[in-house]
FIDO-66612 format. One record per residue: residue in one letter; residue number from 1; x negated, y, z of N, C-alpha, C, O in turn. Coordinates in steps of 0.2 Angstrom, whole numbers. Layout:
REM residues N
   res     n      nX      nY      nZ     caX     caY     caZ      cX      cY      cZ      oX      oY      oZ
     A   NUM       X       Y       Z       X       Y       Z       X       Y       Z       X       Y       Z
...
END
This chain:
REM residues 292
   res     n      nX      nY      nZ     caX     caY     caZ      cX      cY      cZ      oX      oY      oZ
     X     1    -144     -90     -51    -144     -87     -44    -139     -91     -40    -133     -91     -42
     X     2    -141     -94     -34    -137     -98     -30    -134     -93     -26    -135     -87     -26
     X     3    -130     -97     -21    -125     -93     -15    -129     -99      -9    -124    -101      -6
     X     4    -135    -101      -6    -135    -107      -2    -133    -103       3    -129    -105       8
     X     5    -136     -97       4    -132     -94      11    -124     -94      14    -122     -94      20
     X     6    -120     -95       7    -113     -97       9    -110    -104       9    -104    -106       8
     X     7    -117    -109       9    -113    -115       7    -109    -119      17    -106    -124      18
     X     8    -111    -115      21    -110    -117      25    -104    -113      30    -102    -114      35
     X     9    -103    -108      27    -101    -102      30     -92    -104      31     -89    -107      27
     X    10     -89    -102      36     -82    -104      38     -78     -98      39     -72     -98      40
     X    11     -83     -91      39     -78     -87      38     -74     -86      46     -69     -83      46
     X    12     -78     -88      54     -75     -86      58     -68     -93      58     -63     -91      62
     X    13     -69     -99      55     -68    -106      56     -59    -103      51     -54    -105      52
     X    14     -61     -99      47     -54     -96      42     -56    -102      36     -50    -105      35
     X    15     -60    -105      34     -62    -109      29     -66    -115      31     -72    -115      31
     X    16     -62    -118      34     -67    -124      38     -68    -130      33     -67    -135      36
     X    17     -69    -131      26     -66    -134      23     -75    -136      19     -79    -132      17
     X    18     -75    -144      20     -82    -144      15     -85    -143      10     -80    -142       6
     X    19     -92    -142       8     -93    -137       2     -95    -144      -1     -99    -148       1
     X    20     -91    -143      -8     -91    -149     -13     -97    -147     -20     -96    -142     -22
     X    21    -101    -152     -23    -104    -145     -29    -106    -151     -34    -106    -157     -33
     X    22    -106    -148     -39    -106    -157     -47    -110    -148     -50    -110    -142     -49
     X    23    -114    -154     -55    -119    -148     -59    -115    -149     -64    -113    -155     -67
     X    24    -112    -143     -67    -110    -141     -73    -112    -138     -78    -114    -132     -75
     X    25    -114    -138     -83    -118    -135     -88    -123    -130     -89    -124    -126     -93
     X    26    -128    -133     -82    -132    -132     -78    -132    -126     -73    -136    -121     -73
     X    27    -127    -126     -69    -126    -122     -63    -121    -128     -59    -117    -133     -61
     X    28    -124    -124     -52    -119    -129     -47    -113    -126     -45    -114    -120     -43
     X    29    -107    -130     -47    -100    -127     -47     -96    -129     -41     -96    -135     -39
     X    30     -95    -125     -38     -93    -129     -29     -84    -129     -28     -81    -125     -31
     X    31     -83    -133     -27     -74    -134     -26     -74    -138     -20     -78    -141     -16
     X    32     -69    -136     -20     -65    -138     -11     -62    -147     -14     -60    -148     -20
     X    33     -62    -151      -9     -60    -158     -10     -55    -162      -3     -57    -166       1
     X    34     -50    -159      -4     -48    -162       4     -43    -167       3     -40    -166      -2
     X    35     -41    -171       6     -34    -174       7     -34    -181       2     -39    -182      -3
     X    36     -28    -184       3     -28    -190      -2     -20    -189      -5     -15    -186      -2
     X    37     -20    -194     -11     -14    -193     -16     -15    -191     -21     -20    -190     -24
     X    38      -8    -189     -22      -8    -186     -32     -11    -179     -28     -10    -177     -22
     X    39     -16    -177     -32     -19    -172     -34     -15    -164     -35     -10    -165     -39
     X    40     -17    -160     -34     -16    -154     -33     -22    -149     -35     -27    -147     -31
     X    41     -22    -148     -39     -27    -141     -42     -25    -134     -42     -20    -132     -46
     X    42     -29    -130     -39     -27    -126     -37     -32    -120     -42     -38    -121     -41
     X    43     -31    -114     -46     -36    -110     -49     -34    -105     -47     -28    -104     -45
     X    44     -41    -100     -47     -39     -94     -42     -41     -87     -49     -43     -88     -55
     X    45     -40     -81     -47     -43     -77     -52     -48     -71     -49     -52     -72     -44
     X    46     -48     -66     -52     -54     -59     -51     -51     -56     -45     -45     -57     -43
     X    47     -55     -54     -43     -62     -57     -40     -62     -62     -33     -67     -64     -31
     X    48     -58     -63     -32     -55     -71     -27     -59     -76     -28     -65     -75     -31
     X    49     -58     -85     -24     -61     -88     -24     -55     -94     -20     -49     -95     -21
     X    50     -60     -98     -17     -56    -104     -14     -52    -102     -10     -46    -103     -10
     X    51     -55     -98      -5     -52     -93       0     -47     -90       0     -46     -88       6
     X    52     -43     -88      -6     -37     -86      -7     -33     -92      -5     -28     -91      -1
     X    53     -34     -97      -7     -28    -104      -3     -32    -108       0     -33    -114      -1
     X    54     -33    -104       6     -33    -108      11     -29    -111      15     -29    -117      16
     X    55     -25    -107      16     -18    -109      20     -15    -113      16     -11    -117      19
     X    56     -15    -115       9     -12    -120       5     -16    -126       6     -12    -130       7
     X    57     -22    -126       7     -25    -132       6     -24    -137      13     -22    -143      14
     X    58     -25    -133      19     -22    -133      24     -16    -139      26     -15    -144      29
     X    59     -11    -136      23      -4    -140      25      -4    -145      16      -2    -151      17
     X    60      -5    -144      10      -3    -148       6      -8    -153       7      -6    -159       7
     X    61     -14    -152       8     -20    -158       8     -16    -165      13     -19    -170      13
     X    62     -11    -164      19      -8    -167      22      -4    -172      18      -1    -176      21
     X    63      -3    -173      12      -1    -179       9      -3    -177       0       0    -182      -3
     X    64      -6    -174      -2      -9    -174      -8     -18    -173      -8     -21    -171      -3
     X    65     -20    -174     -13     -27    -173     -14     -28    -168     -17     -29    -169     -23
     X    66     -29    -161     -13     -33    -152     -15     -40    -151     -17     -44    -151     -13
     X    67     -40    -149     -23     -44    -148     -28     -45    -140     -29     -40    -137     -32
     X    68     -49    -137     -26     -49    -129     -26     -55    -127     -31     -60    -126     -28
     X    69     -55    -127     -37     -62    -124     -40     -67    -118     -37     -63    -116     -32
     X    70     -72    -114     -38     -74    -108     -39     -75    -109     -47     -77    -114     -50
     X    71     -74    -102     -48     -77    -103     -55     -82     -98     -54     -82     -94     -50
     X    72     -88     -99     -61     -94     -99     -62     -94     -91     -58     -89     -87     -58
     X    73     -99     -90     -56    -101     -82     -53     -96     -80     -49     -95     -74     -48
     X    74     -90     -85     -44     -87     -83     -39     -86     -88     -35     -86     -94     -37
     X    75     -85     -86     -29     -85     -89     -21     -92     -92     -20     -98     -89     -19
     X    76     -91     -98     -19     -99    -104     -17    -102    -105     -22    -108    -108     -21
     X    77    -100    -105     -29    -102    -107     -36    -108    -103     -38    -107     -97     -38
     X    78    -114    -105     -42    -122    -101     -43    -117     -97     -48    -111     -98     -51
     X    79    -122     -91     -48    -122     -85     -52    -127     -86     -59    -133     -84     -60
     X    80    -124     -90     -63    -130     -89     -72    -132     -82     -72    -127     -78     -72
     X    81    -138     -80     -73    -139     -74     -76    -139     -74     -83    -138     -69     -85
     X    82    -139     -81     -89    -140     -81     -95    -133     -86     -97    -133     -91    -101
     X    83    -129     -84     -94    -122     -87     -98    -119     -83    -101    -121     -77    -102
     X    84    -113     -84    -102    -107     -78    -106    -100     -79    -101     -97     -84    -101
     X    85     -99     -73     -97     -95     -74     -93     -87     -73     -97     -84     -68     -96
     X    86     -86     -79    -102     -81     -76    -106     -74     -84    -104     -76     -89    -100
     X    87     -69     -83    -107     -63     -87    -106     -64     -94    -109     -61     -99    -107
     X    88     -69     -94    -114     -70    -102    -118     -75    -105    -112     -74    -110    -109
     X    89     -82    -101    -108     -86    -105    -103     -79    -106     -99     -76    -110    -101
     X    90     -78    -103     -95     -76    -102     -88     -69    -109     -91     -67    -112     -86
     X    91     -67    -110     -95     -62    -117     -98     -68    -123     -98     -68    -127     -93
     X    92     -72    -123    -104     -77    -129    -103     -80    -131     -95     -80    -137     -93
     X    93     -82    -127     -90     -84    -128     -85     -80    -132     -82     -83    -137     -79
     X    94     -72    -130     -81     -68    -131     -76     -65    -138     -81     -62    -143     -79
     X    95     -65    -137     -86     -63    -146     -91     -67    -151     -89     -64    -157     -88
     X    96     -75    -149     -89     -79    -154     -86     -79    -155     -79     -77    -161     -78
     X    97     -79    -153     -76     -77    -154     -69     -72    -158     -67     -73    -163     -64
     X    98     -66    -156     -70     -61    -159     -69     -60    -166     -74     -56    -170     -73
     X    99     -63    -166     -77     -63    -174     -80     -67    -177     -81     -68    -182     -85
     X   100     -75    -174     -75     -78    -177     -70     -74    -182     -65     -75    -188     -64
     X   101     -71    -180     -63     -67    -182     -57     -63    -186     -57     -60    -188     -53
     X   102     -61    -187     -66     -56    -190     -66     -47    -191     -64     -43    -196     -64
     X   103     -46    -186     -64     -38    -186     -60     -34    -184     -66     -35    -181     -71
     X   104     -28    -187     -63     -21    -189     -64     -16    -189     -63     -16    -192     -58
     X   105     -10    -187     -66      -3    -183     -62      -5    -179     -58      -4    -180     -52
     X   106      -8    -173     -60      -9    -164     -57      -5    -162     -57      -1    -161     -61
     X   107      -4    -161     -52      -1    -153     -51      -6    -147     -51     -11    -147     -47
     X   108      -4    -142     -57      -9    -138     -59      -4    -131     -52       2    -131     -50
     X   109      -9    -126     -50      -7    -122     -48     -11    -115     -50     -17    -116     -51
     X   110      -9    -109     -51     -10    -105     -55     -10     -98     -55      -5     -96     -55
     X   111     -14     -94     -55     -11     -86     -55     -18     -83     -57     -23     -85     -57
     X   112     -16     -76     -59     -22     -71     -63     -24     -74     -69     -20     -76     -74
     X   113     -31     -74     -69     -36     -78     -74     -36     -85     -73     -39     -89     -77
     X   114     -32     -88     -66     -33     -94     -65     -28     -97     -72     -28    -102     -75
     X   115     -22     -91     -73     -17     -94     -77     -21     -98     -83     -21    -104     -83
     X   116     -25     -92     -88     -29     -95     -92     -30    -101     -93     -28    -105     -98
     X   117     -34    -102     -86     -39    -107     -84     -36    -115     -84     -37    -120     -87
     X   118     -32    -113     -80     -29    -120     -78     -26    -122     -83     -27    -127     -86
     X   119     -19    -115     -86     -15    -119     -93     -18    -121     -98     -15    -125    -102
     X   120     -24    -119     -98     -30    -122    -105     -31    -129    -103     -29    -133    -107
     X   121     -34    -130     -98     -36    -135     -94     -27    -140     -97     -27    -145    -100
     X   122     -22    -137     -95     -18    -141     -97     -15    -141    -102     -12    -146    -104
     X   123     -16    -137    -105     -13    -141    -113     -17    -144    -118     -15    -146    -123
     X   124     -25    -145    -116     -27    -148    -118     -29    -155    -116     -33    -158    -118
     X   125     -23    -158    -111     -25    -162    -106     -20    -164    -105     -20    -169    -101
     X   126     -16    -163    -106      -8    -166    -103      -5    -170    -102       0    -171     -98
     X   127      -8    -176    -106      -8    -185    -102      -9    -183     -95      -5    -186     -91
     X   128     -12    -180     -93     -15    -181     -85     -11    -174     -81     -13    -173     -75
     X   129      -8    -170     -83      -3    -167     -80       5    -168     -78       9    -171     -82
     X   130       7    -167     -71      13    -171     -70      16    -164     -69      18    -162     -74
     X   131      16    -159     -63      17    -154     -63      14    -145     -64       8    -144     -64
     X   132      17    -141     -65      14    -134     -67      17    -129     -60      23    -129     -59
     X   133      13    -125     -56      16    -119     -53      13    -110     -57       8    -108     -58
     X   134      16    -108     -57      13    -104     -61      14     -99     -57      20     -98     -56
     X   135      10     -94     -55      12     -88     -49       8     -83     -54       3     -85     -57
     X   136      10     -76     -54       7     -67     -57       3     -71     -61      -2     -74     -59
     X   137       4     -72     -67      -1     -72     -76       2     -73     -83       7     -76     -84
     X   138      -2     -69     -86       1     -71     -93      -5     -74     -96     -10     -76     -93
     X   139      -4     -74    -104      -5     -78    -107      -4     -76    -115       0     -78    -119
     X   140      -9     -72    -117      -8     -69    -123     -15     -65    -127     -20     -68    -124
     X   141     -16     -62    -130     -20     -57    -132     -15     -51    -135     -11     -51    -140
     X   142     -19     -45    -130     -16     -40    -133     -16     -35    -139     -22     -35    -142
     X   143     -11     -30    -141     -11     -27    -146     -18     -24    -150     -19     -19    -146
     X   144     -21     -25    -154     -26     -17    -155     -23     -13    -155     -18     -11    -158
     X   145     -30      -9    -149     -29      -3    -148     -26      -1    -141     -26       5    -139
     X   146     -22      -6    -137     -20      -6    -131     -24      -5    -128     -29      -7    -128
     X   147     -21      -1    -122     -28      -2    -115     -25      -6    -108     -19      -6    -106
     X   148     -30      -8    -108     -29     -12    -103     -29      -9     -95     -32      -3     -95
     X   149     -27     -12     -90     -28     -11     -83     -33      -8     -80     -31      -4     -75
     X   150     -40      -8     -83     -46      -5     -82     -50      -1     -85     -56       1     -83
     X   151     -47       1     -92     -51       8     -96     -51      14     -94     -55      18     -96
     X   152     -45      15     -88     -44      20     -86     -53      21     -83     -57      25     -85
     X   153     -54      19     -80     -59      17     -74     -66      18     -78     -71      20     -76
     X   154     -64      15     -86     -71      15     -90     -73      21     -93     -79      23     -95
     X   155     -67      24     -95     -65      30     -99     -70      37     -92     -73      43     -94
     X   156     -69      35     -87     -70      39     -81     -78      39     -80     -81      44     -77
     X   157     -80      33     -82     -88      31     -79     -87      29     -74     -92      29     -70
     X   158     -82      26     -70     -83      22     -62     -82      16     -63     -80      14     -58
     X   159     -82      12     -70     -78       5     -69     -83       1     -65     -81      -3     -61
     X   160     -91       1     -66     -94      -3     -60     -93      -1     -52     -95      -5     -47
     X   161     -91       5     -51     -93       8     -44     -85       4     -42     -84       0     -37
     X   162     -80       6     -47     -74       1     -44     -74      -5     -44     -72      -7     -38
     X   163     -76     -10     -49     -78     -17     -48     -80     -17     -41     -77     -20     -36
     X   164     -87     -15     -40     -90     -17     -34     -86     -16     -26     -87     -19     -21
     X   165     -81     -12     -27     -80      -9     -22     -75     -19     -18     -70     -17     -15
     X   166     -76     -24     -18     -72     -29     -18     -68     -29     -13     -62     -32     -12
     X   167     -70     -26      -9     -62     -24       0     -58     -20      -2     -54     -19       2
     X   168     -58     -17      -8     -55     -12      -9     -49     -13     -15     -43     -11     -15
     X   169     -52     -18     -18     -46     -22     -24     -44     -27     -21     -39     -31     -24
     X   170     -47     -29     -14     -44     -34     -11     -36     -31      -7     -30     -33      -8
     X   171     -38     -25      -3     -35     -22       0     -27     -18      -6     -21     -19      -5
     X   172     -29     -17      -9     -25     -15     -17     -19     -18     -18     -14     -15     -18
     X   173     -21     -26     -18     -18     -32     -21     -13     -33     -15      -8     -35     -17
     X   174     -13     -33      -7     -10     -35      -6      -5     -32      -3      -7     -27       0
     X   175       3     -32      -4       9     -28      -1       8     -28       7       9     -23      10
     X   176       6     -33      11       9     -30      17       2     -31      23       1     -35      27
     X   177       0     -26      21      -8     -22      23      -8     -25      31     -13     -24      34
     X   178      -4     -26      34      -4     -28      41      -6     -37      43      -6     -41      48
     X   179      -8     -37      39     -10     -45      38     -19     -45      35     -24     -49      34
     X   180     -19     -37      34     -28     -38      30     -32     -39      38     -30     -37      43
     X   181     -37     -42      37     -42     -42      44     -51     -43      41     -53     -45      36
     X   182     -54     -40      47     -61     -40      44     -63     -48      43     -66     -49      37
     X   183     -61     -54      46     -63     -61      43     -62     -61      35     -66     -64      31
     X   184     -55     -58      33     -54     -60      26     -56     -56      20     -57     -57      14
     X   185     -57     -49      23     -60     -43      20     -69     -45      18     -72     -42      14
     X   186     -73     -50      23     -76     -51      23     -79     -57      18     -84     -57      14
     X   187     -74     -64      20     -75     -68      15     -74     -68       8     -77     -71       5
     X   188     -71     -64       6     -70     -62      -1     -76     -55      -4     -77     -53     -10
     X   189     -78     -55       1     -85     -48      -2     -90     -51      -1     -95     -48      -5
     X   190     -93     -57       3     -99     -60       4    -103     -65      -2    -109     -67      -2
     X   191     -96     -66      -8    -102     -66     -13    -104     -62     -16    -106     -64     -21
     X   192    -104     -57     -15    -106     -51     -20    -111     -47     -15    -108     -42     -14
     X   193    -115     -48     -13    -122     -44      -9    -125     -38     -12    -125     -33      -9
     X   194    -126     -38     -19    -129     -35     -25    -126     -35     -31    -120     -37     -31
     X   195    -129     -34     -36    -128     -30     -44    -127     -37     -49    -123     -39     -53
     X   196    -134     -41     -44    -134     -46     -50    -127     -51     -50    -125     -54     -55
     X   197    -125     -52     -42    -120     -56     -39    -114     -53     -45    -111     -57     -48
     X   198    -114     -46     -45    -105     -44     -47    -106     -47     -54    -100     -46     -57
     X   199    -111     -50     -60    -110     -51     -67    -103     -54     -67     -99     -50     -70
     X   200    -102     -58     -65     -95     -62     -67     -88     -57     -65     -83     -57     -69
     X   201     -89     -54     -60     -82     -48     -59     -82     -45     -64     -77     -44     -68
     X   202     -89     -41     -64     -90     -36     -69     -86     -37     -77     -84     -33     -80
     X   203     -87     -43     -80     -84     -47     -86     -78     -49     -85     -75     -50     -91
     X   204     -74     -51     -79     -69     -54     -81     -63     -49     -85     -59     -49     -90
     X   205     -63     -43     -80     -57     -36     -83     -59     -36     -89     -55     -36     -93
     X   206     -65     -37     -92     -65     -35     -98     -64     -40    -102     -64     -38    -108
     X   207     -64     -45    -102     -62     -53    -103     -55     -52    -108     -53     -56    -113
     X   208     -52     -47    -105     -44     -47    -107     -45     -46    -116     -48     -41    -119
     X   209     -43     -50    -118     -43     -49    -126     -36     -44    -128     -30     -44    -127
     X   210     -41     -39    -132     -38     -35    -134     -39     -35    -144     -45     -35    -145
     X   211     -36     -36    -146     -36     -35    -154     -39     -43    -155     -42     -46    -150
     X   212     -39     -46    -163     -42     -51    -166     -48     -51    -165     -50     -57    -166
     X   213     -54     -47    -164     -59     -46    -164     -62     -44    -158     -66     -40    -157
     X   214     -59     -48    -152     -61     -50    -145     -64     -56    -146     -63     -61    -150
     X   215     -70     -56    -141     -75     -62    -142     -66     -67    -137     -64     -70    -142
     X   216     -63     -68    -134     -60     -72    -131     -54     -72    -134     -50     -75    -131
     X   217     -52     -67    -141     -44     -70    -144     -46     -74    -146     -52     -73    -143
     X   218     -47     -80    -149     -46     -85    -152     -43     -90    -148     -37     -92    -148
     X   219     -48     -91    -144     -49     -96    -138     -41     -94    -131     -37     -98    -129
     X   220     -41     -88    -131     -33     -87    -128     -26     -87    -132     -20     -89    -130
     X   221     -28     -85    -139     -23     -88    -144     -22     -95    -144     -17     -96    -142
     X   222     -24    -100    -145     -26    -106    -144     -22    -108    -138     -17    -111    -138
     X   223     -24    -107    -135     -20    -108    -126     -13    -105    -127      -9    -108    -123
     X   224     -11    -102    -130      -5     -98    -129      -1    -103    -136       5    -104    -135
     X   225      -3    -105    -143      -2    -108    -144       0    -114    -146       2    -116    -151
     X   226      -2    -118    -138      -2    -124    -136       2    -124    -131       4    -130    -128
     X   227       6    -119    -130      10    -120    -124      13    -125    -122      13    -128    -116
     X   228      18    -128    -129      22    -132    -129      21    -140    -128      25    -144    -128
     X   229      14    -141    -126      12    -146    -123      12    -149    -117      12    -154    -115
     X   230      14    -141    -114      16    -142    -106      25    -143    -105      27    -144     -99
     X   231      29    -142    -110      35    -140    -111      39    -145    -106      44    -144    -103
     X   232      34    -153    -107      42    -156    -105      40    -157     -95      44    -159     -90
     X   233      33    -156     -95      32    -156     -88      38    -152     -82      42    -147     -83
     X   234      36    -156     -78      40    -152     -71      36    -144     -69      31    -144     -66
     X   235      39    -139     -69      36    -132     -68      41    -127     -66      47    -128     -67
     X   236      38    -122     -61      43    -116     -56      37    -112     -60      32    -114     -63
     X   237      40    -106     -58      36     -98     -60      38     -95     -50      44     -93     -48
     X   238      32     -95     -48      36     -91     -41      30     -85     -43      24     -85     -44
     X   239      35     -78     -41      31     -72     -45      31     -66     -39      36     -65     -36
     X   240      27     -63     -38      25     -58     -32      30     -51     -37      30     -50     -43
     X   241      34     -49     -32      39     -43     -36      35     -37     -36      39     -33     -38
     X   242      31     -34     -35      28     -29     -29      20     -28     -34      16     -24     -34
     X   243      20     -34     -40      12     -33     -42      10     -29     -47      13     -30     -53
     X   244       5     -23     -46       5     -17     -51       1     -21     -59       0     -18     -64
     X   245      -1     -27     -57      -5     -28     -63       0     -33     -68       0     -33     -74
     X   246       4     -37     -65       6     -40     -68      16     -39     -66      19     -42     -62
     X   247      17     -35     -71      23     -33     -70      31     -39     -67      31     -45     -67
     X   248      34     -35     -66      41     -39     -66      46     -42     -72      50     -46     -71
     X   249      44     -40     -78      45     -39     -84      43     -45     -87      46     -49     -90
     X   250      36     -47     -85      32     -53     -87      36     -60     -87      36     -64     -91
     X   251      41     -59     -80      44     -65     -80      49     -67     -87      50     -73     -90
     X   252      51     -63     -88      55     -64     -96      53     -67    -100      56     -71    -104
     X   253      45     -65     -99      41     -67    -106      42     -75    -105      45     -79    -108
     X   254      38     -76     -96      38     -85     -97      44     -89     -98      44     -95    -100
     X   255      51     -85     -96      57     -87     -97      57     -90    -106      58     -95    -108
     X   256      55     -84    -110      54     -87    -116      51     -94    -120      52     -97    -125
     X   257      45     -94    -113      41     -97    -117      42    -105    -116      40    -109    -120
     X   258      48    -106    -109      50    -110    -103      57    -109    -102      59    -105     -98
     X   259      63    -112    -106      68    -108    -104      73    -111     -98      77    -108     -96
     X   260      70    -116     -97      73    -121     -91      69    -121     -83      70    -123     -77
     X   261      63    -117     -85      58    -116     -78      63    -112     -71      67    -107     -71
     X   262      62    -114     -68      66    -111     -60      61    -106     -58      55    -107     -58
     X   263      65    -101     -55      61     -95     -53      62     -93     -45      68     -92     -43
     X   264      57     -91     -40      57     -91     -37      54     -83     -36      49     -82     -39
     X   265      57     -77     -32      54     -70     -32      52     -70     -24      55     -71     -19
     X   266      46     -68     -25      44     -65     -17      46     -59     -17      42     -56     -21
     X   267      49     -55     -14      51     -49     -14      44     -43     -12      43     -39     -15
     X   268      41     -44      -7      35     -42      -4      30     -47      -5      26     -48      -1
     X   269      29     -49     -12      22     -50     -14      19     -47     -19      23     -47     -24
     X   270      12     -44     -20       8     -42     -22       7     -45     -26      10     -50     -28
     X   271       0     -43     -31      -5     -48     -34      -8     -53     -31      -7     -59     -33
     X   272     -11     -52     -26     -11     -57     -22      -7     -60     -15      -7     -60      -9
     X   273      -2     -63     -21       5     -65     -16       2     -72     -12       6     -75      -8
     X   274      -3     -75     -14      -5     -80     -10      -6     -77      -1      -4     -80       4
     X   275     -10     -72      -2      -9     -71       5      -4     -64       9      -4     -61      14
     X   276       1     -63       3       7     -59       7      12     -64       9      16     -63      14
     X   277      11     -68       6      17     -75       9      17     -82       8      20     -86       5
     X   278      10     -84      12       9     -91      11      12     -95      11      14     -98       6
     X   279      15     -96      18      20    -101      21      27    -101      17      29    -106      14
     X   280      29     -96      15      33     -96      10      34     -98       4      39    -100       2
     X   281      27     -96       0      25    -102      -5      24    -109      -6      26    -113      -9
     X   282      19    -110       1      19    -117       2      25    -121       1      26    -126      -3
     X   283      31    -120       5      37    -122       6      39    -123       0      42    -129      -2
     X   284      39    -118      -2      44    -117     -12      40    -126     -15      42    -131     -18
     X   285      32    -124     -14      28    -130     -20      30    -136     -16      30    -141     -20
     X   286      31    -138      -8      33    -142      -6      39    -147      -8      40    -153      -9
     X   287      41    -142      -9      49    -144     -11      49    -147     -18      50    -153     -20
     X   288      46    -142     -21      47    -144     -28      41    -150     -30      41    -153     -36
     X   289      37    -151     -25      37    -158     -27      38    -163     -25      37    -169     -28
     X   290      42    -163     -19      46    -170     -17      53    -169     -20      57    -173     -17
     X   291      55    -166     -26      61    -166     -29      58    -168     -36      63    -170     -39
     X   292      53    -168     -40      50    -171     -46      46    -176     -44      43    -179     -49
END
């Protein structure tokens, strides 16, 4: 299932940014490609897209080379009806991709499912990583028997009605609701038209590996016990204070994991703290990388 209707689309000129697309493991995978220099990749999560950092790509692509994936079933990127929308594809995809391209001294950038995604991508990969930003993600598999963030919702019978609801989990995530507008409430609902579009939303909540006997514990154990691959790189944790999914507590865990990492608090940011305080983010990643 393709997006061509969105391959040109700007969003009201909010995304003026060329649509890039490489066949991956037979679907076209579309990522943003701007600017020159050391490389910057940027992974986004549920239900997001490149469009979450635009205002990123915008001011850093001015002296680095911005690397925005979608990943498989979100943004510009075709919809598989015959894949598995689990943590080991959505890694193989964005591995081939990225080592299509061949880059070198990345700066990985991070947050949700993107954490997964990206950290996988680098601990498997770390020759070719120079820095890490790590924003709202963990990195684990949970207890049997825990519930997660969205059972509530399954236990009820509305977990598809809520998935689909996409302005709504949009509007959710961000703390300072005076910044939401129909351009962006739109750009982030336009890939999902229908039922068949939401496959990949629909799987990622449920993605979160609960017990040994999740199709993606392994594969997230593995990432998680690789960490120290990333250990000696240059890496900040800047963390939205405000985010109901991914608590304030969480920071402890990456302190543990990272005991040297600098930490940066957005006070008024959400889950999606990329669009509660861009310009403020931007700055922090600026810095830190003309300081490493």
């Amino acid at each position: 299932m393709k997006r061509d209707y969105l391959r040109e689309e700007t969003f009201g000129d909010t995304f003026p940014y060329k649509a890039h697309y490489q066949e991956i493991n037979g679907f076209q995978m579309h990522y943003v490609d701007e600017g020159n220099g050391e490389p910057i990749v940027m992974f986004h999560g549920m239900p997001t897209w490149a469009y979450l950092y635009r205002n990123f790509i915008k001011v850093l692509s001015n002296n680095n080379r911005v690397i925005v994936p979608d990943q498989m079933g979100f943004g510009k990127s075709d919809v598989p009806q015959d894949k598995p929308y689990v943590l080991k594809q959505h890694l193989d995809n964005t591995t081939k991709l990225l080592l299509d391209l061949d880059l070198h001294d990345i700066t990985i950038i991070v947050q949700d499912w993107g954490g997964p995604i990206g950290i996988g991508f680098g601990v498997h990969n770390s020759d070719r990583i120079k820095r890490l930003v790590i924003m709202n993600t963990s990195i684990g598999v949970m207890k049997e028997g825990a519930k997660p963030w969205y059972q509530a919702f399954v236990e009820k019978g509305i977990y598809e009605s809520f998935i689909s609801n996409i302005k709504g989990i949009i509007k959710s995530g961000i703390y300072n609701k005076n910044i939401i507008n129909e351009n962006m409430l739109n750009a982030y609902s336009a890939p999902f038209p229908d039922k068949k579009s939401l496959i990949g939303a629909f799987a990622w909540p449920k993605d979160i590996p609960v017990g040994d006997s999740h199709p993606s514990a392994e594969t997230m154990r593995c990432i998680r016990q690789n960490l120290d691959a990333l250990k000696d790189k240059e890496k900040i944790l800047i963390w939205g204070m405000k985010d109901p999914i991914f608590p304030v507590k969480t920071i402890s865990w990456w302190q543990k994991i990272y005991p040297e990492i600098k930490i940066f608090e957005i006070e008024n940011g959400s889950h999606f703290l990329q669009e509660d305080a861009p310009h403020e983010i931007i700055s922090i990643i600026q810095d830190f990388i003309k300081s490493s």
